[in-house]
C-alpha positions in Angstrom: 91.9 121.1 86.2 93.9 117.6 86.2 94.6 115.6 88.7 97.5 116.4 91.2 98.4 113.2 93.0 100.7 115.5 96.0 97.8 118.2 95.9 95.4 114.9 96.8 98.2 113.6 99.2 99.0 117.1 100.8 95.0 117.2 101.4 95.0 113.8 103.0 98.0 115.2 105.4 96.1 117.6 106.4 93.0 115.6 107.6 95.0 113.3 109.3 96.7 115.7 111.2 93.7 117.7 112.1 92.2 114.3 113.6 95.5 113.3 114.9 96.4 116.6 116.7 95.7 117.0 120.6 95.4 121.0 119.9 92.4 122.1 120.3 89.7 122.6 117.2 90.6 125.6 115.1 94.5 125.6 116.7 97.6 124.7 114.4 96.9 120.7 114.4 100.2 119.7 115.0 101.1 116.2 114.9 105.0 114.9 116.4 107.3 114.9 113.0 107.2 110.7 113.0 103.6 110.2 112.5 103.3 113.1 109.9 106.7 111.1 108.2 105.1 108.0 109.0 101.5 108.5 107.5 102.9 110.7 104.1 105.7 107.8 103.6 103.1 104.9 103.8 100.9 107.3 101.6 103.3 108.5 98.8 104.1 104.7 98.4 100.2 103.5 97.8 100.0 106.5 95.6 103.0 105.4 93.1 102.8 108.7 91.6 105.3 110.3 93.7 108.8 108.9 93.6 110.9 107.7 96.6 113.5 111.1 96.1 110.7 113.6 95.9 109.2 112.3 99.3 112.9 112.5 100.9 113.2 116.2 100.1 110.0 116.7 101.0 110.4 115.2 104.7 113.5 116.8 105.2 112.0 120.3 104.4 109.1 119.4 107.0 111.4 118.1 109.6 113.8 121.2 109.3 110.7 123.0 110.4 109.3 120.9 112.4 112.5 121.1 114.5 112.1 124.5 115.1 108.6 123.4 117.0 110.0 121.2 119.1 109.8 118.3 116.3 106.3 119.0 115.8 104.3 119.7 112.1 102.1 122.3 111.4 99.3 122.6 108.7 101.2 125.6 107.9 104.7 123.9 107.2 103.3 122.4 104.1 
């Protein structure tokens, strides 16, 4: 399989909130919505494989979700 340079970015996301999270090990790793749009921004932009519009849409699905978890990301929202 090739390459997927937002499969290798989601991936990243997700260790980061897994060490970032103050659940507990094995609970939903939720991170607050500005770190997660923080960290994926900064990332996306290193990357230079994902463009500036695609991670817009993306952080604005996330945050429509994560403002139904009192502004807080879940593994599971993306």
């Amino acid at each position: 399989s090739c390459w997927n340079p937002l499969q290798s970015l989601l991936s990243s996301m997700k260790q980061a909130c897994e060490i970032l999270t103050r659940d507990p090990e094995g609970g939903a790793a939720r991170i607050p919505f500005e770190t997660f749009s923080f960290l994926y921004s900064y990332l996306a932009s290193i990357d230079g494989e994902i463009s500036e519009t695609e991670t817009n849409v993306f952080l604005q699905e996330i945050k429509e979700k994560a403002d139904k978890h009192s502004g807080m990301v879940l593994i599971r929202h993306f």
